[in-house]
N, C-alpha and C positions, 0 to 999 in steps of 0.2 A: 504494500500500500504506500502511496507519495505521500507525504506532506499535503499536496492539494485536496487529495480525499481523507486525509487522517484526522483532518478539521485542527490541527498542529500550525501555529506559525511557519511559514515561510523563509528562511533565512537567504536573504541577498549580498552577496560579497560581491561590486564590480571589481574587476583584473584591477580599474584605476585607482582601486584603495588597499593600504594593508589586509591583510587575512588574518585574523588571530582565530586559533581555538580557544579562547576563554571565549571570545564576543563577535557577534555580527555586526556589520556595519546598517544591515538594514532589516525588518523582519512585515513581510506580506502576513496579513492579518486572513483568513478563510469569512465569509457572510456567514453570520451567526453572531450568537450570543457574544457578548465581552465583558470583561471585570476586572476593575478599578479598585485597586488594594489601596487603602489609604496606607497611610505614613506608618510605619511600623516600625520602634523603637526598641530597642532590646529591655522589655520589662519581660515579668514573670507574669502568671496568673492574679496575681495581688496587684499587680502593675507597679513591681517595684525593680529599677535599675538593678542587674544584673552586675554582682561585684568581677572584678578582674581586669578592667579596663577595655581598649576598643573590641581585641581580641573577643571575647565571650559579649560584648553587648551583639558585635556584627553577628556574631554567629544566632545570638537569639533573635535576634530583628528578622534575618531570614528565615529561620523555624518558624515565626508569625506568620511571616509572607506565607509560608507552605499551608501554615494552621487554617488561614483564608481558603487558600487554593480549595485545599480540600474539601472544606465547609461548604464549598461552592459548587463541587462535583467537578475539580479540573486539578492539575498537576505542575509542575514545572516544565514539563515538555510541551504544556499549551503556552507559556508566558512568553510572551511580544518583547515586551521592553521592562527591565529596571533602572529605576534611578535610584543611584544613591549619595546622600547627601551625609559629607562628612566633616565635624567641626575642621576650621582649618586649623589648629594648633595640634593636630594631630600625624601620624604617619602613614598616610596610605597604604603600606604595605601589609602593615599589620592585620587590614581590612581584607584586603584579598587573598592575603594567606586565612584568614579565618571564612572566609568566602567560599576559601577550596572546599574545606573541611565540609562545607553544608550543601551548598550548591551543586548538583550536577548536569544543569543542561545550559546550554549554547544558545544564550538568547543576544539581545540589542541591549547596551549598558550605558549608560552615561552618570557620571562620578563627577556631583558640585561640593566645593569646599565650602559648607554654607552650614553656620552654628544653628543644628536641633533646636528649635522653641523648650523644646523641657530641657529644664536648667539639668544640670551632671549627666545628659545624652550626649553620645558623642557621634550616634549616627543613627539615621533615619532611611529606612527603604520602603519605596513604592514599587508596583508592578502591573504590571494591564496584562490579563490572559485571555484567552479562547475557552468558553465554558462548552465543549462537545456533547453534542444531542444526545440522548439517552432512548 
């Protein structure tokens, strides 16, 4: 089954941009359903910041994102696009290594150094997916 009939994102790489396997450059959306994960901060179920720094906050902020997905009847192999928004007095790296660890599909990323509204977050992820018919 493609992509076009999987009701799965589309991912588009032209030859005229880098190629990475963490992220696409572009992602064709299928007609159907969509879903708009709001801001998801690395809290717990209490909704309290997750001690350890960027490392375990990123990593819970996208466990959220999934918590969504799921709740929605879709997965990471349906998500379009994340943003992630990360205080700038932080180190990028940290994020995407804690990114590995949680994340495993190949979607469209885009990364703003822009300070969380909740005070002691240091990152925030949104996501739009493809909810597939049932």
């Amino acid at each position: 089954m493609s992509e076009r009939t999987s009701g799965r994102p589309e991912p588009i790489d032209p030859p005229e941009t880098f190629h990475s396997p963490a992220f696409a450059q572009g992602m064709v959306l299928p007609a159907g359903r969509t879903l708009h994960v709001g801001g998801q901060n690395g809290t717990d179920q209490a909704g309290r910041l997750v001690d350890g720094g960027l490392g375990p906050q990123t990593e819970q902020a996208l466990r959220n994102v999934i918590a969504v997905l799921r709740a929605a009847g879709t997965d990471v192999d349906h998500v379009a696009k994340l943003t992630i928004y990360l205080d700038p007095d932080v180190d990028p790296s940290a994020a995407y290594e804690a990114s590995q660890r949680v994340w495993t599909a190949r979607t469209a990323v885009s990364v703003l150094a822009v300070r969380p509204a909740r005070p002691g977050a240091m990152v925030e992820v949104e996501a739009i997916a493809t909810v597939p018919e049932r």
